[in-house]
C-alpha positions in Angstrom: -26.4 -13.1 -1.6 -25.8 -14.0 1.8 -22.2 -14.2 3.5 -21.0 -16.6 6.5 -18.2 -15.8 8.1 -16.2 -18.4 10.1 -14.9 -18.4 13.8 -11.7 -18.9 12.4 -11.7 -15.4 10.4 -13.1 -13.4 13.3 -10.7 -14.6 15.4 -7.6 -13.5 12.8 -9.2 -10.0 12.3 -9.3 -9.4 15.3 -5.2 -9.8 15.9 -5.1 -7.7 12.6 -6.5 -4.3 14.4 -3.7 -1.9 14.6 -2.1 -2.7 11.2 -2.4 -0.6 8.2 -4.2 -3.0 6.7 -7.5 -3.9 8.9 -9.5 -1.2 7.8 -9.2 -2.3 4.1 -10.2 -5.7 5.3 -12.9 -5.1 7.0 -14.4 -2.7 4.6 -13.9 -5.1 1.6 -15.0 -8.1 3.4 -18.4 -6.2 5.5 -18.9 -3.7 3.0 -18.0 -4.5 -0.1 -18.5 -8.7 -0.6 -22.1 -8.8 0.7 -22.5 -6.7 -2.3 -21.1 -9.0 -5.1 -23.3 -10.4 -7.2 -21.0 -12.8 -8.9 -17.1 -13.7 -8.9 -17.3 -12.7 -12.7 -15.5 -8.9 -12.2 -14.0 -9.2 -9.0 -10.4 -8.1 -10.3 -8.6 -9.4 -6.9 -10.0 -12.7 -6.8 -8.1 -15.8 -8.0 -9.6 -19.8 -7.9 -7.3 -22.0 -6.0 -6.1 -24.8 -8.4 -7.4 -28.3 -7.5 -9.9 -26.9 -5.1 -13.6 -26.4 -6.8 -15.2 -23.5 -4.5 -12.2 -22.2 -2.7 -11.1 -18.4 -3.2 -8.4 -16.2 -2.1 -8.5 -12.1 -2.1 -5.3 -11.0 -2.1 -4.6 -7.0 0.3 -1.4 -6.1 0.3 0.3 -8.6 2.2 -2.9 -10.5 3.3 -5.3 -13.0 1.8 -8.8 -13.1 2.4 -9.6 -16.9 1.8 -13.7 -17.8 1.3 -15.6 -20.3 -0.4 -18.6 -20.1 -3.0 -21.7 -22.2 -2.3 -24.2 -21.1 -4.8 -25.8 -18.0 -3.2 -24.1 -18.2 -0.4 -20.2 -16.5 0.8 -18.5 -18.5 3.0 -15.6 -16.2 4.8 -13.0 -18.4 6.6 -9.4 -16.9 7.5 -7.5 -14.0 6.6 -4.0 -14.7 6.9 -0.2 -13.1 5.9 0.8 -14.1 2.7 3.5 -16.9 4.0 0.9 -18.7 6.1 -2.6 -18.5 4.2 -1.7 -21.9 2.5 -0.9 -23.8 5.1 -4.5 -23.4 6.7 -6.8 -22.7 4.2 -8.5 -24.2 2.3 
């Protein structure tokens, strides 16, 4: 499976650095993702409702929102809790 990852998300993990939080990040979505075969399994992972592809990973306080193109991970913001919804998806 390949994974994309989005300006957007780069740019929120990097304000993330210094939390308690960015090394989970990171190692789910650089280590652990790219290994996913399916969504099937994934006990985190909820389908937004009215939105066909769109994804959200929920860490602690963060969300991890992506999008699932066939064989292909699309990684686009990871956001506090209060704000994911308002730009993704």
């Amino acid at each position: 499976m390949k994974v994309s990852y989005q300006p957007a998300f780069i740019r929120d993990l990097r304000q993330l650095r210094g939390r308690p939080e960015y090394e989970r990040i990171y190692r789910l979505v650089f280590e652990a993702m790219p290994r996913w075969a399916g969504l099937a399994g994934q006990a985190q992972v909820k389908c937004l409702s009215g939105r066909d592809h769109a994804y959200r990973v929920r860490v602690r306080d963060y969300r991890i929102g992506f999008y699932w193109r066939g064989e292909v991970l699309i990684v686009s913001r990871v956001l506090h809790r209060r704000e994911i919804y308002r730009y993704f998806p």
